[in-house]
C-alpha positions as CSV (number, residue, x, y, z in Angstrom):
1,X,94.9,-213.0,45.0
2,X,95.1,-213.1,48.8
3,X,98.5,-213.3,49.1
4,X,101.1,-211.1,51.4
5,X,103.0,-208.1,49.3
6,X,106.5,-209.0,48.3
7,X,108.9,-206.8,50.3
8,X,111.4,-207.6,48.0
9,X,109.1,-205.2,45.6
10,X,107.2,-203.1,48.0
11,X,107.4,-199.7,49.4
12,X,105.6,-197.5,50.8
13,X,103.6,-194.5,49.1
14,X,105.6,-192.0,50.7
15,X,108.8,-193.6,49.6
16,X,106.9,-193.2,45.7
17,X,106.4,-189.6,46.6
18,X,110.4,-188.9,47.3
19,X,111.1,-191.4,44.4
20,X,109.1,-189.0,42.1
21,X,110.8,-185.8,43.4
22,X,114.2,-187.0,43.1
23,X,113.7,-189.1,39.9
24,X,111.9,-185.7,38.0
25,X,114.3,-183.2,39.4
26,X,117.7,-184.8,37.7
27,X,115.9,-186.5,35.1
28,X,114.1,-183.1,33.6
29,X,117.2,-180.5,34.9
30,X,120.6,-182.2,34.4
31,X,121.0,-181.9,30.6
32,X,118.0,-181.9,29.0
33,X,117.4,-178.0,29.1
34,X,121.1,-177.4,27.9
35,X,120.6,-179.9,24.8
36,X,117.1,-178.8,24.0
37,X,118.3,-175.1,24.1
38,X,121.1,-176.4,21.5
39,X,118.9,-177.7,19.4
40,X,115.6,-175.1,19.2
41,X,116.9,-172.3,21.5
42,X,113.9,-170.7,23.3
43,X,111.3,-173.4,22.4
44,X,113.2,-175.6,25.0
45,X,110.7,-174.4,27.3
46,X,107.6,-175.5,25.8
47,X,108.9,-179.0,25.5
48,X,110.0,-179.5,28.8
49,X,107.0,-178.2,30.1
50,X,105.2,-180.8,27.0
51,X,107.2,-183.5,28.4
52,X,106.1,-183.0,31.8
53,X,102.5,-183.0,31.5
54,X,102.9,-186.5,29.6
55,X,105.0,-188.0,32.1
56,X,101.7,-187.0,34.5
57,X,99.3,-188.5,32.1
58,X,101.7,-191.7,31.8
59,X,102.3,-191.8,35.5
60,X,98.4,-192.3,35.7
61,X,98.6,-195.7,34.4
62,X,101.6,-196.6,36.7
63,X,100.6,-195.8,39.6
64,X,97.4,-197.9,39.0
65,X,99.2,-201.0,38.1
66,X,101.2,-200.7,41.2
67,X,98.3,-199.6,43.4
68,X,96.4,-203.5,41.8
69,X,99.7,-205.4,42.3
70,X,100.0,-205.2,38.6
71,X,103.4,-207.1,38.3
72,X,101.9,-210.1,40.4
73,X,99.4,-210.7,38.0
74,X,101.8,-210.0,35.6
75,X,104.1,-212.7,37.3
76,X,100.9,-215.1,36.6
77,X,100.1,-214.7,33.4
78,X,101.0,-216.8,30.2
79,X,104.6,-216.6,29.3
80,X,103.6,-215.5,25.8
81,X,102.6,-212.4,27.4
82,X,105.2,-211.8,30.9
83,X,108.2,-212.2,28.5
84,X,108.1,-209.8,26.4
85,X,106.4,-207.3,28.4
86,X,109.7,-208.0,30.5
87,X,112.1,-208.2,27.6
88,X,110.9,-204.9,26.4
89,X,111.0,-203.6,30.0
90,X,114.5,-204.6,30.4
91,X,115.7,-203.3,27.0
92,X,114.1,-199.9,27.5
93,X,115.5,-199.6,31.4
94,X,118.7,-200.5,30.6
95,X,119.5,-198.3,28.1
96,X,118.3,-195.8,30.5
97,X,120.4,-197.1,32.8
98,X,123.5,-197.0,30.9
99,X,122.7,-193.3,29.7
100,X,122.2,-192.1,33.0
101,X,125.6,-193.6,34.3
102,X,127.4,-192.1,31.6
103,X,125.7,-188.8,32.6
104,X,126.7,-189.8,36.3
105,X,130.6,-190.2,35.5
106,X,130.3,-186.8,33.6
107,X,129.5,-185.2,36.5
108,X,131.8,-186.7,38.8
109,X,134.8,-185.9,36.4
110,X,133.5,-182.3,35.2
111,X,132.7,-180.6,38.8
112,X,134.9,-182.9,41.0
113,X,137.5,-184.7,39.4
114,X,138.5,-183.4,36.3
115,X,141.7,-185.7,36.0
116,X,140.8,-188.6,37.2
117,X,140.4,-191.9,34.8
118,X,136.8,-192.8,34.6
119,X,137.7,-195.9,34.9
120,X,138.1,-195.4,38.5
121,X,135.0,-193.8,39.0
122,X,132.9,-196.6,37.6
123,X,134.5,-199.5,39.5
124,X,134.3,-197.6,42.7
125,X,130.4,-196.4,42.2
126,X,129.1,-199.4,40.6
127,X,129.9,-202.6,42.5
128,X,128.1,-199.8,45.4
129,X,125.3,-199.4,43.6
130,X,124.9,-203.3,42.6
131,X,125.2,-204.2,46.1
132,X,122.2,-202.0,47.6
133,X,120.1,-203.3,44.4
134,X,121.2,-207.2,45.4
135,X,119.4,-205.8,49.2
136,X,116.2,-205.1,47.1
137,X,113.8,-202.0,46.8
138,X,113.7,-200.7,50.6
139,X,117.4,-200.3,51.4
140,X,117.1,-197.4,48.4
141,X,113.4,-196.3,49.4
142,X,115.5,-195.8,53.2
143,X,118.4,-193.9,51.3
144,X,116.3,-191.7,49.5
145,X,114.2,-191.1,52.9
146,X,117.1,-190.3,54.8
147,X,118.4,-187.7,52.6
148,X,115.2,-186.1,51.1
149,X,114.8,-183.1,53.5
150,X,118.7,-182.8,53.2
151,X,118.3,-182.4,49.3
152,X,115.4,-180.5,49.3
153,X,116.2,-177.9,51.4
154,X,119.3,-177.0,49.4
155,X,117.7,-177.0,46.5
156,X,115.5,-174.1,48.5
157,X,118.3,-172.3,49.5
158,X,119.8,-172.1,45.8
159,X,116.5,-170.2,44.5
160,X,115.5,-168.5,48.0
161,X,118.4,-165.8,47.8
162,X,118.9,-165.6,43.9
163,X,120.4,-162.2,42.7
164,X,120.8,-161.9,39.2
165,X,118.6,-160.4,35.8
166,X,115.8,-162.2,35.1
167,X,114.4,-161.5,31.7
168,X,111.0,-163.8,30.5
169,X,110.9,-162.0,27.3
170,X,114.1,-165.0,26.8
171,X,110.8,-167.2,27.3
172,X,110.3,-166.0,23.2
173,X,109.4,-166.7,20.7
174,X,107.8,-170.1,22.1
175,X,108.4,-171.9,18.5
176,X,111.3,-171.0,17.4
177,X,110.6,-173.0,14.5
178,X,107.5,-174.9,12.7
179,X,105.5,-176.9,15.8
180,X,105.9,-180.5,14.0
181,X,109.6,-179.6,13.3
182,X,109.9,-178.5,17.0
183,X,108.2,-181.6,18.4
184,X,109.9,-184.0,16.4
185,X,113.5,-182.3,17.9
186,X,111.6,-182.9,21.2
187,X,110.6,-186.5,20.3
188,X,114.3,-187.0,19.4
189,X,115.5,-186.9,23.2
190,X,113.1,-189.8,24.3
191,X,115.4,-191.0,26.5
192,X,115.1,-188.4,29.3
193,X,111.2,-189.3,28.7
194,X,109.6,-192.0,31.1
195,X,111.1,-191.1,34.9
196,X,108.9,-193.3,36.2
197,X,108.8,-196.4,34.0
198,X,110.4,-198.8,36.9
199,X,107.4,-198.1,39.3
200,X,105.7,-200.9,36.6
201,X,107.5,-203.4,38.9
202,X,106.6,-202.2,42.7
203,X,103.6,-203.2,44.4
204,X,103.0,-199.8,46.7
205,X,101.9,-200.4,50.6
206,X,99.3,-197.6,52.1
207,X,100.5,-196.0,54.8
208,X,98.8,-192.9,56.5
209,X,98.2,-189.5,54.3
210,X,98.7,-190.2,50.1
211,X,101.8,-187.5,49.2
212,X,102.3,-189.4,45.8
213,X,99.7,-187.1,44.1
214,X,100.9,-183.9,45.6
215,X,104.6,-184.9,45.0
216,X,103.8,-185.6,41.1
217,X,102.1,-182.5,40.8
218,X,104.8,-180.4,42.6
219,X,107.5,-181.8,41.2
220,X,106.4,-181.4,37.7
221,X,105.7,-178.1,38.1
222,X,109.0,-177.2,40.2
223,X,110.5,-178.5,36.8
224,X,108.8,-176.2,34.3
225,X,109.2,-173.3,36.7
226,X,113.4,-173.5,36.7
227,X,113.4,-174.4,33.4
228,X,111.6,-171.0,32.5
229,X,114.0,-169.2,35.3
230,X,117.2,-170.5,34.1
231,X,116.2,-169.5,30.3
232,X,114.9,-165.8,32.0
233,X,118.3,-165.9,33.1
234,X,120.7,-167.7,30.5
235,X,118.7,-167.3,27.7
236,X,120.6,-169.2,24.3
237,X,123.6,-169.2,26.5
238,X,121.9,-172.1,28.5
239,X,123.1,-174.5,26.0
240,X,126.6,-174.9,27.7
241,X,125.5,-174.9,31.2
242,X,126.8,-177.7,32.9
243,X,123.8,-178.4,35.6
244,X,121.2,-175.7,36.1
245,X,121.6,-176.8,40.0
246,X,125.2,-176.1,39.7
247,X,125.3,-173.0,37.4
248,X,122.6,-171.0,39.9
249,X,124.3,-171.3,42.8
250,X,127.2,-168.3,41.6
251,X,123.9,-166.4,41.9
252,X,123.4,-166.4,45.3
253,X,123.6,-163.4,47.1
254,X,125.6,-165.5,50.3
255,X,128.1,-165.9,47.7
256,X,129.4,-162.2,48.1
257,X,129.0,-163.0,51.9
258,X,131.0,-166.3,52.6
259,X,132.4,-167.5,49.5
260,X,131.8,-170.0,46.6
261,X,129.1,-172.1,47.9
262,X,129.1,-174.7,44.5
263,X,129.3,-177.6,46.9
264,X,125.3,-176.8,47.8
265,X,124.4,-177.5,44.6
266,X,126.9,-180.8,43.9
267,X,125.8,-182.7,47.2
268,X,122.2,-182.9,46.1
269,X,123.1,-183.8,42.5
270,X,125.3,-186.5,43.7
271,X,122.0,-187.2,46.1
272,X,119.8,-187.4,43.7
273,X,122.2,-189.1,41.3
274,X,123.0,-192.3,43.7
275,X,118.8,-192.6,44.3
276,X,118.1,-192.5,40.7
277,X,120.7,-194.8,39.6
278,X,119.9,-197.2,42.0
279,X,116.1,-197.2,41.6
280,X,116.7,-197.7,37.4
281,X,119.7,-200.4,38.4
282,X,116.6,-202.4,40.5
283,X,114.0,-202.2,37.7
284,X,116.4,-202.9,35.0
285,X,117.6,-206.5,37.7
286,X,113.5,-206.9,38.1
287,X,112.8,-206.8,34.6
288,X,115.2,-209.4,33.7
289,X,114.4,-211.7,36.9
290,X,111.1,-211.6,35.3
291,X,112.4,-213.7,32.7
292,X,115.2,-216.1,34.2
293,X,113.8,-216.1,37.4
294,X,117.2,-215.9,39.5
295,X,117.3,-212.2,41.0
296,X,120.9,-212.7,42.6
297,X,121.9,-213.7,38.8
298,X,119.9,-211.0,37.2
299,X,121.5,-208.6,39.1
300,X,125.2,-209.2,38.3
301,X,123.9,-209.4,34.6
302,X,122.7,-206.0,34.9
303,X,126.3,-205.1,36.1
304,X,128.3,-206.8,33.7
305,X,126.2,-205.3,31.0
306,X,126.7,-202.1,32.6
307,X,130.0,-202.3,33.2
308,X,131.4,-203.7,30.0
309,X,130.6,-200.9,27.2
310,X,131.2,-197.9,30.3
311,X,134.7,-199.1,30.2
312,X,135.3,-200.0,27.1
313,X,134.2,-196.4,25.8
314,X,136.4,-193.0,26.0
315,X,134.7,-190.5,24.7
316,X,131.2,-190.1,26.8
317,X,130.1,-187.6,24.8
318,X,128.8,-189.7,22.0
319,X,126.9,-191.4,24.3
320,X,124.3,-187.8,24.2
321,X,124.9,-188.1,20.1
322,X,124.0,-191.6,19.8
323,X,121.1,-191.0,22.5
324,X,119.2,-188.5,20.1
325,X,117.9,-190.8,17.0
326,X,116.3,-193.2,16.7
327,X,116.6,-194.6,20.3
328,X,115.4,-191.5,21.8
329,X,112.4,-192.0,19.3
330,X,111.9,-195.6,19.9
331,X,112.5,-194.9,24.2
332,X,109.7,-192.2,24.1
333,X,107.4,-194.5,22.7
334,X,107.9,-197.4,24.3
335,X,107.6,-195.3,27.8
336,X,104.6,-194.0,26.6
337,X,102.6,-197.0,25.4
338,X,104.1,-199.8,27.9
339,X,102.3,-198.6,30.8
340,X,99.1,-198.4,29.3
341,X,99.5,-201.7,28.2
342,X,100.7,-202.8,31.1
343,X,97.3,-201.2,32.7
344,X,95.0,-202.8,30.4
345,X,96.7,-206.3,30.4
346,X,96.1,-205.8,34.7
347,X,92.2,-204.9,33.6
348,X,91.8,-208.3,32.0
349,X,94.0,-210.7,34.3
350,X,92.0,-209.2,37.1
351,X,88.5,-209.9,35.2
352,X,89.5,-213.6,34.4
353,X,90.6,-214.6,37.6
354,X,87.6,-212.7,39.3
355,X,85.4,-215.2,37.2
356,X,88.0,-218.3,38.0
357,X,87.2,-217.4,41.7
């Protein structure tokens, strides 16, 4: 396989590394910790931090198959095996998809516009959204470049002048409950597992110092450490926060200096919210242009399908019910064992075409 990279599916492995910062940091911190604190109180901790290390493990496998151009090979094989690696990968990303847009409108009505119709919301964000994805993969890798350091550094500020009562005995008991019984509530919420499942269709482009192991790493761990903070902190009562992100900020010291500084928590949510949303929206259009081969079409299926049942619902909240069955079971798994497939299905394409060449 001599041919050029696809830019329509390549970025750069810096981009990854930003990808992985901003696709960990609302994926792991908007409301997982409150619903897992709901559901086995201080144990939350140990599952985040449990979820974490396999999203490491299963980003091994990933980063692989995009590092050996997994999805052109992928792209060549038998269409007994493409489709339903794709059909799988478009089921599991767009449910993903539609639960993190439903987190998305949440947001935007709960901290900004409590009184407006969601309705407005979606048809104003969406068609946005649709449109970058129709630009391909690099238009969003540029957006989440641009506004990394911008993000990032509020984040910093939120936790660099924090004055409250911290308390780590909140950290206990670590099971709250029987370990199998814990995991299983864990295992439940599969849907907030597998940040990084739409990396399976980017082919990644080297250029200059690797960040992508450092970001994983960093970001993983920046996770697990403001989960434990926010429970020193909350403790039980971290079950209806909001967003950590938000919810910290009335903790800063500058507060009792210039004001109510919640806006330097929002703009990075709504940051991080546009770049994950997009990213998924790309994947989920990839996947199914894996199967009907017209990307342009794919793409305005995704938003159709998207837009549809986020309009035709009311009441959001059910979405977070429905989420935590057996689709969160069924999502965990799937984001576990598809990229490992995925890796050893690369292994043997690259073997028989070695021995075809």
């Amino acid at each position: 396989m001599n041919e050029t990279l696809n830019p329509e599916r390549t970025i750069y492995n810096r981009q990854m590394a930003i990808f992985i910062f901003c696709i960990a940091i609302l994926a792991k911190l908007a409301d997982l910790p409150a619903l897992l604190t709901r559901q086995v109180q201080s144990s939350a901790f140990i599952l985040i931090a449990i979820y974490c290390v396999l999203e490491v493990i299963v980003f091994v496998f990933i980063y692989l198959f995009a590092v050996g151009r997994g999805v052109e090979y992928l792209n060549r094989s038998h269409p007994a095996v493409k489709i339903p690696i794709y059909a799988i990968l478009f089921l599991l990303l767009i449910f993903k998809l539609f639960f993190l847009s439903t987190y998305a409108i949440n947001v935007v009505t709960d901290l900004f516009f409590d009184t407006i119709d969601p309705v407005i919301i979606v048809m104003t964000m969406f068609p946005i959204i649709a449109f970058m994805v129709k630009k391909g993969i690099q238009p969003i890798a540029r957006t989440a470049e641009f506004f990394f350091l911008i993000c990032f550094l509020m984040i910093a500020f939120i936790f660099m002048f924090l004055d409250t009562e911290v308390n780590f005995n909140r950290l206990k008991p670590i099971f709250t409950d029987a370990p199998a019984k814990i995991l299983d509530k864990g295992l439940s919420v599969g849907l907030f597992f597998g940040d990084t499942t739409s990396f399976l269709l980017v082919m990644l482009r080297k250029h200059q110092k690797n960040y992508v192991p450092v970001s994983l790493f960093f970001s993983y761990l920046l996770v697990i450490a403001i989960t434990a903070l926010s429970i020193a902190i909350f403790g039980n009562a971290l079950s209806i926060s909001q967003n950590i992100i938000v919810e910290l900020v009335t903790y800063n010291q500058i507060v009792a200096i210039i004001g109510r500084l919640q806006w330097i928590g929002l703009i990075p949510i709504m940051i991080l919210i546009t770049v994950d949303l997009s990213f998924l929206f790309w994947g989920t259009a990839e996947a199914l242009t894996g199967i009907i081969k017209k990307r342009e079409i794919a793409t305005y299926v995704v938003l159709l399908t998207l837009l549809i049942p986020l309009l035709a619902i009311s009441n959001y909240e059910r979405i977070f019910e429905f989420s935590t069955g057996p689709v969160g079971y069924i999502s965990f798994a799937l984001s576990f064992l598809l990229p490992i497939v995925c890796y050893i299905m690369l292994c043997v394409l690259r073997r028989k075409y070695a021995k075809v060449n």
